[in-house]
Every structure is written in structure tokens, then in C-alpha cells.
C-alpha positions in Angstrom: -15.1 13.2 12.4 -13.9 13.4 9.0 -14.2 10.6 6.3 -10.6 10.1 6.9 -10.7 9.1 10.1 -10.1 5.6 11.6 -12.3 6.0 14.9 -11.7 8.3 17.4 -8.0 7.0 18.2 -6.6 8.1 15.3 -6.6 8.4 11.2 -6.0 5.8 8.7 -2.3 5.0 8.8 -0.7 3.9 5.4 2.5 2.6 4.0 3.8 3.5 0.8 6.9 1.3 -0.2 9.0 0.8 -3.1 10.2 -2.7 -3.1 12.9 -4.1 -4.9 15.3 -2.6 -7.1 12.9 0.2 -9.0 14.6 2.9 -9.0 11.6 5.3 -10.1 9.9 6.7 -6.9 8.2 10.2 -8.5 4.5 8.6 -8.5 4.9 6.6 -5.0 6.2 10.4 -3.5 3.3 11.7 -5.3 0.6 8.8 -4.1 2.1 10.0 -0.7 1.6 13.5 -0.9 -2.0 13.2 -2.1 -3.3 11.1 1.0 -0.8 12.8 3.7 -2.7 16.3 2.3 -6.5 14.1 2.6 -5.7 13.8 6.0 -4.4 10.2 6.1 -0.9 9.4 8.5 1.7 8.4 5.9 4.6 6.4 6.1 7.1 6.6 2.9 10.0 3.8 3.2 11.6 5.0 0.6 13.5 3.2 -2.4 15.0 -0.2 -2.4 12.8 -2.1 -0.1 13.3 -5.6 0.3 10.1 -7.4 1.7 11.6 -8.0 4.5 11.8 -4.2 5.5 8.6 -3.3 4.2 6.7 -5.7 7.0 9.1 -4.9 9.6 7.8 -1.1 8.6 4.0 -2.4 8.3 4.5 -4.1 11.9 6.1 -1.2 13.7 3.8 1.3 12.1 0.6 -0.6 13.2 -0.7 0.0 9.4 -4.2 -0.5 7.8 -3.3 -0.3 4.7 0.2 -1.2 2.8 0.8 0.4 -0.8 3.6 -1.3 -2.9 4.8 0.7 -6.1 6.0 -1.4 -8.7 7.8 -0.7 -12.1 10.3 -3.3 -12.7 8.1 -5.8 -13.4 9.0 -8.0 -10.1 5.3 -7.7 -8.6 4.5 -11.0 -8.8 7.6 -12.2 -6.9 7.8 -9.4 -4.3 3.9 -8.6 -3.5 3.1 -12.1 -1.9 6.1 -12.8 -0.3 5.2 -8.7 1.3 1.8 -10.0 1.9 3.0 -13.1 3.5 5.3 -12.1 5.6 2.8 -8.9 7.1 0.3 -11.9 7.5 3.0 -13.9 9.0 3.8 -11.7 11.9 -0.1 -11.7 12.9 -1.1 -8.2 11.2 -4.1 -9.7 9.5 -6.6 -6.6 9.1 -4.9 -4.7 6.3 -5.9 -3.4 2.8 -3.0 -4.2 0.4 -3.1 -2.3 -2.9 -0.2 -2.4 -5.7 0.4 0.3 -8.0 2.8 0.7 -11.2 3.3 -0.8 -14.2 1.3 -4.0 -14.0 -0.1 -6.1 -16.7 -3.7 -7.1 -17.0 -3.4 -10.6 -16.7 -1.1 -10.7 -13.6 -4.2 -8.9 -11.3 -5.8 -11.9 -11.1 -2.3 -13.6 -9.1 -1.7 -10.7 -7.2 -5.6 -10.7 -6.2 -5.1 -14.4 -5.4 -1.9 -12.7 -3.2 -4.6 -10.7 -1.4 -4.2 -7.7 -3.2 -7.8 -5.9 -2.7 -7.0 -3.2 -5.8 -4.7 -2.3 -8.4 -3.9 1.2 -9.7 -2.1 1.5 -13.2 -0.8 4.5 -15.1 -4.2 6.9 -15.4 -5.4 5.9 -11.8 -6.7 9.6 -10.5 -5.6 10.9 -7.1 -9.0 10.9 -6.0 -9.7 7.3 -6.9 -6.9 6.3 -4.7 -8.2 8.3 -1.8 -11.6 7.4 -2.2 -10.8 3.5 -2.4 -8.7 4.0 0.8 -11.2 6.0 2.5 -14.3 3.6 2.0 -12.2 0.0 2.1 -9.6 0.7 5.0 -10.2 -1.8 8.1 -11.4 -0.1 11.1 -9.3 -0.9 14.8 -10.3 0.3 17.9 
């Protein structure tokens, strides 16, 4: 069994999602490309996400992990009300990570959130992956 695997049921399943009105989706595509070709199942909601579609996507997909790209500057508004709302509806087992332009001092409120890692600008492909691949829950 590969390192990408969740168990034998099935691989990792993540969700990449663009939420609120960032237009710039070139690094989430990419970010989604790079784990679909590791071998994890990706799911891309594409551009202008409000919260409330990205957990109705998290819930439907049965995801362990939920990435949120984020440029505008509205993480600290839209990641824990994301994060809430998948907690919320009783998905509790999932590794949230946040990726874009984020300042410094706004990691410690989006860890606070329950944001396990954050990825800035310079973050390799094989960082992301390798975070996913050792910190993803495990379901049976």
C-alpha cells in the first residue's frame, strides 16, 4: 500500500477551495494537481466559495483534509467560520491547512481556528504532500 493511502478502503481525500471573493486560483489548481498526481483523490470547488459551500463540499465528499487558498486577506474571517461550520455538521476528524498570502502574526488565530499548518508563498510541492501524507487522519 502506498504512503498515500488512507487504509485499504480508499486514498486520502482532500478538498481544495477558494473561499471568498479571490479571484486568483493559479496556485490552488496547481496545489491540486501536485497531490491528485501523488496519488491523493482531489476535490477542486473552484473560485468564489462562500463557507457555506465549502462544508457542504467537505460533508458530501467525506474529506480528511480541507485546504483553503487565501489571497485577499479575508482568512481570518472566512477560515473559522469554514472550520466551524465542518465541525458543526459532526465531521470532526479532519486536517485543515490554509495557504496564500498570510501574515505571520495571524498563524497563531488561525491555529487557535484549528488550522494544523500554514503554507505561504515558497512552500514546496513536496512539503505539502509530505505534511498531508504523514498528518491526514486515518477512517476505516
Amino acid at each position: 500500500m502506498s504512503s498515500t493511502q488512507n487504509t485499504e478502503l480508499g486514498k486520502v481525500r482532500v478538498l481544495i477551495a477558494k473561499p471568498g471573493l479571490d479571484g486568483h486560483d493559479r496556485g490552488a489548481k496547481v496545489i491540486a494537481r501536485a497531490l491528485r498526481d501523488a496519488g491523493f483523490e482531489v476535490i477542486y470547488t473552484g473560485l468564489h466559495q462562500t463557507p457555506e459551500m465549502i462544508v457542504n463540499a467537505a460533508i458530501e465528499e467525506d474529506v480528511q483534509v480541507v485546504g483553503l487558498s487565501i489571497l485577499s486577506g479575508a482568512h481570518n474571517a472566512l477560515v473559522p467560520e469554514v472550520i466551524g461550520g465542518i465541525q458543526s455538521a459532526g465531521l470532526t476528524d479532519v486536517l485543515y491547512l490554509v495557504g496564500g498570502i498570510i501574515p505571520e502574526e495571524d498563524n497563531d488565530l488561525l491555529r487557535k481556528a484549528g488550522v494544523h499548518m500554514v503554507f505561504t508563498p515558497g512552500a514546496s510541492l513536496v512539503e505539502v504532500i509530505e505534511y498531508i501524507r504523514k498528518n491526514s487522519p486515518r477512517r476505516d
